[in-house]
C-alpha positions as CSV (number, residue, x, y, z in Angstrom):
1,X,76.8,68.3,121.8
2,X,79.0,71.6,121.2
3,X,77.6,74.4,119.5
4,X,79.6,75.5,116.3
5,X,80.9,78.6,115.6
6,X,82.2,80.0,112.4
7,X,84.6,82.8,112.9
8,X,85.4,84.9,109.6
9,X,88.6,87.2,110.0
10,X,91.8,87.5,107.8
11,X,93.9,88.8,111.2
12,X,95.5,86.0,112.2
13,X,95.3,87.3,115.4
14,X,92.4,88.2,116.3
15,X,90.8,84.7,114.3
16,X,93.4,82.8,117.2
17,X,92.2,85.2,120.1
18,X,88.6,84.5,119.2
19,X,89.0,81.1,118.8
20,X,90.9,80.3,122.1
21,X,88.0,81.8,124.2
22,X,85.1,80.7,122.0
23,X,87.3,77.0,123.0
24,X,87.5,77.8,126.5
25,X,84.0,78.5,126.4
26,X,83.1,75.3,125.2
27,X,82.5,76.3,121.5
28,X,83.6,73.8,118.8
29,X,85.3,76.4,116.3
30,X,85.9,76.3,112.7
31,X,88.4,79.2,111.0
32,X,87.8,80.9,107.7
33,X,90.5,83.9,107.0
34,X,88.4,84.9,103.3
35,X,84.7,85.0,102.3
36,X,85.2,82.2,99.6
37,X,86.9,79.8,102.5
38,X,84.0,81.0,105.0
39,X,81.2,79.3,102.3
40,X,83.2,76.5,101.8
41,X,83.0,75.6,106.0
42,X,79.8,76.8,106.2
43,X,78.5,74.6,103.8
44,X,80.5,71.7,105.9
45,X,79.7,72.6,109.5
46,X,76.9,74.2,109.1
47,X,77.5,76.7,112.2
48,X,74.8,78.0,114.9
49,X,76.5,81.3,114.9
50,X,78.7,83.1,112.8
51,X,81.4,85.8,113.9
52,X,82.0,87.9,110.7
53,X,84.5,90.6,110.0
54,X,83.3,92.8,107.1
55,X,86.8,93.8,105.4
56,X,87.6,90.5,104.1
57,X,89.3,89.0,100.9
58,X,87.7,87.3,97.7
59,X,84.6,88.5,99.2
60,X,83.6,90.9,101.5
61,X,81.9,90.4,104.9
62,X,78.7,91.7,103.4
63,X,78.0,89.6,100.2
64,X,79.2,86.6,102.9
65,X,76.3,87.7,105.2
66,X,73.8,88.1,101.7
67,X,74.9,85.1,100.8
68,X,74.2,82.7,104.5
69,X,70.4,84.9,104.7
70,X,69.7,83.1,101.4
71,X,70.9,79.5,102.5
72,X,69.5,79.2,106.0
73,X,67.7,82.7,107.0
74,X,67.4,82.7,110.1
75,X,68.7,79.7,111.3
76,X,72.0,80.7,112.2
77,X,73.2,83.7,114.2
78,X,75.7,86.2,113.1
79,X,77.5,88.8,115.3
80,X,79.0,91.5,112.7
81,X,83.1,92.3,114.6
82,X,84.2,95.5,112.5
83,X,86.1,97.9,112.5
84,X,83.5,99.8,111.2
85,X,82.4,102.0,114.3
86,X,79.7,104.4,112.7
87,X,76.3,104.3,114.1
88,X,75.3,104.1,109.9
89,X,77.9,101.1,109.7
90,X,76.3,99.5,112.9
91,X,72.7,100.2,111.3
92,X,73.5,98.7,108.0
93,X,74.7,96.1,109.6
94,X,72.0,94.8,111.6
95,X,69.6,95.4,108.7
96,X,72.1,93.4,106.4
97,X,70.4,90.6,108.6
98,X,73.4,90.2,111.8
99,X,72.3,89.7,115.1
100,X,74.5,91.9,116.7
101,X,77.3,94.3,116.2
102,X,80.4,94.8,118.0
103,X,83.0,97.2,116.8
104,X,86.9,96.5,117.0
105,X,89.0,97.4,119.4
106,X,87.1,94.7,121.7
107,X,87.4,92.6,125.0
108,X,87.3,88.8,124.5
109,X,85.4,88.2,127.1
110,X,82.6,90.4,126.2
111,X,82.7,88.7,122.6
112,X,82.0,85.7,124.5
113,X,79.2,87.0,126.7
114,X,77.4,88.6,123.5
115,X,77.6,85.5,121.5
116,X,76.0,83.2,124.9
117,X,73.5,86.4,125.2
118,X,72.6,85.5,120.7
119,X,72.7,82.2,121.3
120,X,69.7,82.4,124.5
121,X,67.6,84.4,122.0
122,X,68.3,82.2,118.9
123,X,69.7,78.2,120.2
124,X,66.2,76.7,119.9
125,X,66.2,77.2,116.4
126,X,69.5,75.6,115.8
127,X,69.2,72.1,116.6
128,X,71.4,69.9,114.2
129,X,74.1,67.4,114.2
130,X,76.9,68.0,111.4
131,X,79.6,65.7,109.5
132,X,81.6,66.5,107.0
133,X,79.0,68.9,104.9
134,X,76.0,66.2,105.8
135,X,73.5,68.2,108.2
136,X,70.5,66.5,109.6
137,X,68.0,68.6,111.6
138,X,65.6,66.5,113.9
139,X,63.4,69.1,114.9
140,X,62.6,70.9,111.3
141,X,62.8,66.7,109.3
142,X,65.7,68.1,107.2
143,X,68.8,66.7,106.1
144,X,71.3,68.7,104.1
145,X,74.1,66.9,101.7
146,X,76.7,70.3,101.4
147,X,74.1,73.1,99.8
148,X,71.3,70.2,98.5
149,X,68.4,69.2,100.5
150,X,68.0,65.2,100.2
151,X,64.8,63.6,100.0
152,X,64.6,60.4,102.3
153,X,61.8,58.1,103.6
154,X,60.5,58.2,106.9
155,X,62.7,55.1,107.8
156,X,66.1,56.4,106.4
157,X,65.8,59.7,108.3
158,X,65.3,57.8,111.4
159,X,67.9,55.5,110.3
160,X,70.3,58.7,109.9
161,X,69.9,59.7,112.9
162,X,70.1,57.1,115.1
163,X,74.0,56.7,113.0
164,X,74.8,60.5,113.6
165,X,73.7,60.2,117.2
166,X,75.5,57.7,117.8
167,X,78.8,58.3,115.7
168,X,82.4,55.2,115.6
169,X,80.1,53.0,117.4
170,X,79.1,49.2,116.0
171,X,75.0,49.3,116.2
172,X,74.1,45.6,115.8
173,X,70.9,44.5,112.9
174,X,69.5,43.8,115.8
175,X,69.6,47.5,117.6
176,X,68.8,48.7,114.0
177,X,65.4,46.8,113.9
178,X,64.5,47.9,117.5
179,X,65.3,51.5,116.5
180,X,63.4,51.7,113.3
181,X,60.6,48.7,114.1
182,X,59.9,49.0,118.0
183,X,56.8,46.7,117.8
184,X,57.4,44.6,115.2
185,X,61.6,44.0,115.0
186,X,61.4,40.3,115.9
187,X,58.7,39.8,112.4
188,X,61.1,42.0,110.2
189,X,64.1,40.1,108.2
190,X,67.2,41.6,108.7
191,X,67.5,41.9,105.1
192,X,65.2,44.9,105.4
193,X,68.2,46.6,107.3
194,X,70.5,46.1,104.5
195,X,68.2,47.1,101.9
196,X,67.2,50.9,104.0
197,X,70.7,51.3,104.1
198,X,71.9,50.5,100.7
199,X,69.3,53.8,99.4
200,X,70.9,55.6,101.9
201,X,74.1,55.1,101.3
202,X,73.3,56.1,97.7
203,X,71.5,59.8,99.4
204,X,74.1,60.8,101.8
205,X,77.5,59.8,99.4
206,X,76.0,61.7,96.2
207,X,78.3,64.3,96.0
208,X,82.0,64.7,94.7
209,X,83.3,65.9,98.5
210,X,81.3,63.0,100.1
211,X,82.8,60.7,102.5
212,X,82.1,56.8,103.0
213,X,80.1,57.0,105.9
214,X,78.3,54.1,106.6
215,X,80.6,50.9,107.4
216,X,80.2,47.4,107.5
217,X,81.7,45.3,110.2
218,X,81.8,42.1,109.1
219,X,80.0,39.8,112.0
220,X,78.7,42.9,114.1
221,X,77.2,45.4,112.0
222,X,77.6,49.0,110.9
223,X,79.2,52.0,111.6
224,X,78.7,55.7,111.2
225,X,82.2,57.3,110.4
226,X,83.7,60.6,108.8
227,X,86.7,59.2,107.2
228,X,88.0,62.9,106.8
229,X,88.3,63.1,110.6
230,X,89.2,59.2,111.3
């Protein structure tokens, strides 16, 4: 699974230069040019690290890093890429809550080596799988819909999971049962299937920008999709 990065510049550019290595590098990228269009894709990818300019549009690269602090703390990395070359920008910075600080003009390559050098440090913490503004967290039990944290059963996160891990694929009642009910799949009606994933259809689809994400195939099963990427 690629690690997501958001990178937050209006230079056309630069955003393209960044993004070509941070690709090369194995990254998946996502590309805001504005603070208002960087929380709009954070709140739908839900990046491991961010690469923030600070001069930005709408809003500035400091309300933009306020702003992530108070939705997910620590949980995501940012590396602060100004042009901003004081040693008092570079302090601020860093006590604004970034990572790391890099100053424009810059080598790619080095960008690239201090984001795999934030990522060491900080990757552990950052273990999720993302679609669409739907963020589920294995190791911390959390599941994000967009900016609202949804409350699900022991069975339905489980259920979740197994879909987002497994995404465009047909899972069978019958894999569903052995996922959820190791020991006891061959004593437990298939309708129980349905019914876990009827309430979760109803969690994970609650929200104007929602998606259909679970499927049925008629005969076979269901299906995990993003319908905005299909």
């Amino acid at each position: 699974m690629k690690q997501t990065i958001l990178v937050v510049e209006d230079d056309q550019m630069i955003r393209q230069l960044v993004s070509t290595y941070l690709n090369k590098a194995g990254y998946q990228v996502i590309q805001a040019s504005d603070g208002i269009r960087a929380q709009e894709e954070f709140l739908t990818h839900h990046p491991c690290l961010i690469i923030l300019d600070l001069m930005l549009p709408k809003l500035s690269g400091e309300e933009f890093c306020q702003w992530v602090r108070e939705q997910e703390r620590n949980e995501v990395s940012i590396i602060m890429l100004s042009a901003k070359a004081s040693t008092a920008d570079k302090i601020n910075g860093l006590k604004m809550g970034a990572d790391d600080y890099m100053t424009k003009p810059f080598e790619p390559e080095e960008l690239v080596a201090h984001v795999e050098a934030v990522l060491r440090r900080t990757g552990q913490f950052c273990q999720k799988l993302t679609y669409s503004g739907l963020c589920i967290k294995p190791r911390k039990g959390e599941v994000l819909l967009y900016d609202k944290k949804l409350k699900l059963t022991k069975h339905e996160f489980n259920l979740l999971y197994h879909f987002m891990e497994n995404p465009n694929i047909v899972l069978t009642r019958e894999n569903l049962l052995n996922h959820l009910y190791p020991y006891a799949a061959k004593t437990v009606l298939d309708r129980t299937i349905d019914a876990h994933i009827k309430k979760l259809r109803e969690k994970i689809e609650d929200h104007p920008s929602a998606p259909r994400r679970i499927v049925t195939v008629r005969g076979m099963g269901y299906k995990f999709v993003d319908e905005k990427m299909a």
